[in-house]
N, C-alpha and C positions, 0 to 999 in steps of 0.2 A: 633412404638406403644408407647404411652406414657403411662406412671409409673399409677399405680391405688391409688389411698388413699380416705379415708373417708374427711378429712378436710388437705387443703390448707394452707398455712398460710404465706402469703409474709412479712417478713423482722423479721431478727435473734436476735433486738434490748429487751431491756427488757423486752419491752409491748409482743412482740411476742414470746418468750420464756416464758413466766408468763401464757399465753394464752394456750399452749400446756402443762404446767405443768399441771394447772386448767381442762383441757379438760381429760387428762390422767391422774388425779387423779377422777375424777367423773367416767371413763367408760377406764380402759388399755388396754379392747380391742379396741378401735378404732385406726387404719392407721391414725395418723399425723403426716405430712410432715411441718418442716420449711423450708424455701429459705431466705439466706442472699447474699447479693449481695457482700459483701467482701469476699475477698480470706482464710479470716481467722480470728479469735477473735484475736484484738490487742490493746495492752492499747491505748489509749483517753483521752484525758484532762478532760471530762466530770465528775464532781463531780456534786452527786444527794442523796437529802433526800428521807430518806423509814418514812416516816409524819405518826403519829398515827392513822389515818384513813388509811391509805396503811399500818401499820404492823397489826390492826386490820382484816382486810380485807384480808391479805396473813393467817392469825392464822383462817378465818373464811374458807378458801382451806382445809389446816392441819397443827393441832397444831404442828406437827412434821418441816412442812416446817417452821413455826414462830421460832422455836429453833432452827433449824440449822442456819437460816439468824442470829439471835443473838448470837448465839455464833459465828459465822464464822466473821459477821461484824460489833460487837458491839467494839469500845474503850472502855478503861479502862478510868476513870475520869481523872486520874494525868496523861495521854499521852495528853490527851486535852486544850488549852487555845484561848482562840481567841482576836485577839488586832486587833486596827482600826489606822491608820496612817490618818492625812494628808501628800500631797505628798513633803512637805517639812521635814517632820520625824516628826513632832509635833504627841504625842498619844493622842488619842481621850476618847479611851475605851479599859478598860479590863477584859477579864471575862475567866471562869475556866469552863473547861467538867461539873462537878457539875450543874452550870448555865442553860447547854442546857437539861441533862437527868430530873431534875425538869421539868422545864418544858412542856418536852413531857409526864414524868411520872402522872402528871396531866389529862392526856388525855390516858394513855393506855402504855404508851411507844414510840419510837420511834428510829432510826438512823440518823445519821447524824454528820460528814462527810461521804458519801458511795461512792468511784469509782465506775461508770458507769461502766465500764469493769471488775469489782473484779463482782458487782452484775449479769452483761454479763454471764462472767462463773462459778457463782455457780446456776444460773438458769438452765445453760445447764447440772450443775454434777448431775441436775434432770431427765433429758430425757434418756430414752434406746439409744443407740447406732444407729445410723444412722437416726433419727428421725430430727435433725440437718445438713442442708447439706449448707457446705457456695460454693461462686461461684459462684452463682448463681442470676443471675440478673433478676428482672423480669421486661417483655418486654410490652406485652397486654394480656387477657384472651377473650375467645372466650366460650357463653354460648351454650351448646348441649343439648339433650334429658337425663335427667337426673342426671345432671352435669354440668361441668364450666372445660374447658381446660387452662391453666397456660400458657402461653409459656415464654421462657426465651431467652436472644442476647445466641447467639452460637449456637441456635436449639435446647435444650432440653424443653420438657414438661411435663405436669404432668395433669391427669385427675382426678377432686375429685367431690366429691359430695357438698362439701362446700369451698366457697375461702372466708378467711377473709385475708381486706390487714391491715397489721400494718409497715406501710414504711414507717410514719414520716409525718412533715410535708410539707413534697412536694409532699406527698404519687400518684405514678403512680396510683395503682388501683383505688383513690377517683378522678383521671383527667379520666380515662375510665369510670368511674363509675357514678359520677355527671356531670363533666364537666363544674364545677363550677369555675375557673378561679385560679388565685395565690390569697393565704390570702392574708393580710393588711402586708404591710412591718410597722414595729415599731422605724423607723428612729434609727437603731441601728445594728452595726457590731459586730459580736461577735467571737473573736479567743481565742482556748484552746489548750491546750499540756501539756503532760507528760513529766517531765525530773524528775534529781536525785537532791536532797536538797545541795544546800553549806555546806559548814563545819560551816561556821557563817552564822546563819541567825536571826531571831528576835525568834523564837520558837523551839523546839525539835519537837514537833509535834501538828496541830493545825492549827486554820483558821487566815491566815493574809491577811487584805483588807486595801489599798491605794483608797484615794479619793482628789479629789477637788472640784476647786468653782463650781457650778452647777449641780454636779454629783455624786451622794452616791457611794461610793464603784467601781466606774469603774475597780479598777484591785485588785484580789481575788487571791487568792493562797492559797493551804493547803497543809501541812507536814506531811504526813502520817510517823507513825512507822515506818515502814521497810524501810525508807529512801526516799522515792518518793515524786516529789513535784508537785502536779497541780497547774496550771496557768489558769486564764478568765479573759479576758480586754472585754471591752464592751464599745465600742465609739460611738458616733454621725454620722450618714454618709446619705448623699443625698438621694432623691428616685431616682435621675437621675442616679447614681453611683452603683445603686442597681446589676444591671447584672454586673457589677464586682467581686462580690462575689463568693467565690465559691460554697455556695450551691445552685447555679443557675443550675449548671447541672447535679440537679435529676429530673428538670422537663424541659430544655431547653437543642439544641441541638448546640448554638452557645454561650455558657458560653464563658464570658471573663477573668475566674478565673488566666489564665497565669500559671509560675512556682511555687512550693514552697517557694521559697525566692521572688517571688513576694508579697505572703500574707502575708511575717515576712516584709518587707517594706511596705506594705501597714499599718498593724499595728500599728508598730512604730512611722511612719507617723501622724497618726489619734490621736494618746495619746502623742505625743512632746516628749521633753526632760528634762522635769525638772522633775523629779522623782529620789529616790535614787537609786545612782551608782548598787548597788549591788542587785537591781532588775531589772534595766533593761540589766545589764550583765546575768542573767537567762533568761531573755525572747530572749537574743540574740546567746547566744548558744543551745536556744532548736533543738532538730533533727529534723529536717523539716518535717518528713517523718510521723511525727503523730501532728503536728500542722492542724488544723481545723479550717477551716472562715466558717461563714455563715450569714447571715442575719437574724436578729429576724423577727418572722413572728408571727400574730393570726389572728384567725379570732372568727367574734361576732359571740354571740348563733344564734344568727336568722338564719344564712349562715346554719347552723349544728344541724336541726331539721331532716332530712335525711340521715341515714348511710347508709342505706343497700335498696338491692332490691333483689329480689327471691331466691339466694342460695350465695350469695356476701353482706359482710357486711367489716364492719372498727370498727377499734380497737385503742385507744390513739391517739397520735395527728394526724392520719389520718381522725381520727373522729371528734374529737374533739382541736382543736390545743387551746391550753395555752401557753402564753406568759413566759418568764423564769421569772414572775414579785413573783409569789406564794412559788415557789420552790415543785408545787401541779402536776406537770407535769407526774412524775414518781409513784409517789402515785395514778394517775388518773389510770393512765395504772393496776395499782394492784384491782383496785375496779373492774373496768372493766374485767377482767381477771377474776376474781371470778363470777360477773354476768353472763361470758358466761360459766362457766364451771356450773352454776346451771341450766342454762337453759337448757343445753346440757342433764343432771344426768334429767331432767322434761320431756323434750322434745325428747330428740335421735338426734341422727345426722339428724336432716332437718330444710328445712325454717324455721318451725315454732318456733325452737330454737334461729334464729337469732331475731326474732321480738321481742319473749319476752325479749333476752338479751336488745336491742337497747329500747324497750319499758320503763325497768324499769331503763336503764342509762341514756337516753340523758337528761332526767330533771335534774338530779343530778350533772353530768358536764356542762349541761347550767351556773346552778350557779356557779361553778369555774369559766367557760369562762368569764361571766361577768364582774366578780369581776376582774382578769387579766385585761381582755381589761382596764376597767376602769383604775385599774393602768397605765396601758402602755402611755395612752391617756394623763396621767396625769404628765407626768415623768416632760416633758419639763418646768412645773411650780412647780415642788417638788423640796426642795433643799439636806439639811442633815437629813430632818427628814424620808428619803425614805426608810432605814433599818425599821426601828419601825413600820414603814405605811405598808411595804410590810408584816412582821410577824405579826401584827395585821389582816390584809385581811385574811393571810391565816388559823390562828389559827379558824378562826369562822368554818371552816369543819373537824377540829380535833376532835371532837364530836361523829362524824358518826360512827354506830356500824353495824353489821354485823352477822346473824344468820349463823351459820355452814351449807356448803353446801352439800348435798346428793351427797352420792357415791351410785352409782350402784353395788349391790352385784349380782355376774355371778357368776357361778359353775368355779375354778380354780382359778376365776383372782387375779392378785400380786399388793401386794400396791406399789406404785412406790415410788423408794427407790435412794438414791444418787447411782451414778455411774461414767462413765468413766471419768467424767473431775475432779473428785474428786481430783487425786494425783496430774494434774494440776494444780491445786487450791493450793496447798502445796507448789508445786517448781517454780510456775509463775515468781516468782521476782528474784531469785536464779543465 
């Protein structure tokens, strides 16, 4: 007999965790269930901006959650500097934390640098206890007489009333659900990893990007405080080469991804060797074991006029996929998250929640999607001016504001409040 829940919610990533924060702060009595198909929250190379329209838009959930994200994930100005190399050591540019927080403060505020996995678990130190279940892979869904059945590889399921998938962009539920084929590959490979900072490096803490001829910033690193160092290279690679990748196999069953030291040679490979010594000594001792390939992927607005059908809808880039051209990706996922948790506080738990959410978002990330593609489409004739071109596209949606969204007042219920992943959150890096 499978598990009963109000809303479904396949994949544990930010957009899916923002979605059940937003859902359970509008109504804490509802059963939601997340499904992460990983074994466990583990760091990720992944560095993501929380963009003034995604910190407006998490402060229009609760002010409370906007404060905890800034204090939990804001830098201090003087920990911040960002410098630009070409790949011969030549400095391009220099700029100070100062630099970046103007600028977002112009618009509202903002973060950035944010690990993807620090932002991972302080989402979850939002959720009640077991509302999170990693594991769990989701397989197909089967729709019944008032509901939507989950099923998962190894035989677990889950019956709810609502399935949204937020699984990415290869997202399973949008292949059951549309059946709309693979996005646009964006002639571009993209490997990240988390390791620990050198003793020497060009910053104490801060964004450093290598570039050359043809290519704005193909390898990006940043030095967080507590000593951690993310890594993204982002190369050129065939569409013929494309199923080499490894994120080929969240939607194919004959990936030719191979081993992990396949992907740190293929890397390698793709971005040469004349780069300085003492970064590609970093990229060559990362631990295998959380290096990540995948292929860039979008797809145009047109493709993603359609989320959802009768108790099944999509959330972030299963919905809507962005290119990493914005840095609007993760921000996207926060707007969205907020629209379905108002819909939800309007609506109640049913269909008609999902329409309104999809109703009043798809037009608003059409115009992300746009703008992305465009970039993407454009990369191959941009040269160094592609920093400034890409923050310029993106700043035009830092604007966007955000009415406070209704909670449901119930006799008892508790505001949802941080919890178990909190002490987590403390001793992660330790």
């Amino acid at each position: 007999m499978p598990s009963q829940v109000d809303v479904a919610i396949v994949g544990g990533g930010p957009g899916g965790l923002a979605a059940a924060v937003a859902l359970l702060t509008a109504n804490s009595d509802l059963k939601v269930k997340v499904y992460e198909r990983a074994r466990s929250l583990r760091p990720a190379g992944f560095v993501v901006g929380i963009l003034p329209n995604a910190l407006k838009a998490i402060e229009a959930i609760s002010p409370e959650l906007r404060a905890s994200l800034v204090e939990t994930m804001q830098w201090k100005d003087q920990e911040l500097r960002n410098l630009r190399y070409l790949s011969d050591g030549t400095l391009l540019k220099e700029t100070d934390g100062a630099a970046t927080r103007l600028r977002y403060e112009r618009y509202g505020g903002g973060l950035f640098p944010v690990s993807w996995y620090d932002l991972q678990c302080w989402l979850a130190s939002w959720l009640p206890e077991g509302v999170l279940q990693t594991d769990s892979e989701f397989e197909r869904y089967e729709e019944v007489e008032g509901g939507v059945v989950a099923h998962f590889r190894g035989g677990g399921s889950c019956q709810a009333k609502l399935l949204i998938g937020c699984d990415g962009n290869l997202s399973q539920v949008r292949k059951q659900l549309l059946d709309d084929g693979l996005p646009t590959f964006g002639s571009l490979a993209i490997w990240r990893a988390m390791t620990m900072k050198p003793m020497e490096w060009p910053v104490e803490a801060g964004v450093v990007g290598w570039e050359n001829a043809g290519y704005s910033n193909p390898i990006i690193t940043v030095a967080f405080p507590d000593g951690r160092l993310s890594w993204t290279i982002a190369a050129p690679w065939p569409k013929e080469k494309a199923g080499t990748l490894g994120s080929r196999r969240y939607i194919t069953d004959h990936s030719q991804e191979g081993t992990p030291s396949e992907k740190l040679d293929r890397c390698l490979a793709a971005i040469g060797p004349n780069w300085p010594s003492h970064l590609l000594e970093v990229i060559k001792r990362t631990d295998l074991s959380v290096l990540t390939e995948h292929a860039l992927y979008y797809r145009e607005p047109s493709s993603c006029h359609s989320w959802g059908s009768g108790r099944i809808s999509l959330l972030g880039d299963a919905a809507h996929l962005t290119a990493a051209a914005l840095g609007q990706g993760t921000s996207q996922t926060m707007e969205d998250a907020l629209e379905l948790g108002r819909a939800f506080a309007e609506h109640g738990c049913t269909p008609e929640a999902l329409r309104s959410y999809e109703s009043v978002r798809e037009p608003m990330a059409s115009a992300v999607q746009q703008a992305s593609a465009d970039i993407v489409k454009g990369w191959a004739e941009r040269k160094s001016d592609a920093f400034e071109v890409e923050q310029q596209a993106s700043e035009k949606f830092f604007s966007r504001t955000f009415t406070p969204m209704p909670q449901s007042a119930h006799p008892g219920q508790k505001p949802l409040t941080q919890g178990r992943f909190a002490a987590a959150m403390q001793a992660q890096h330790t």
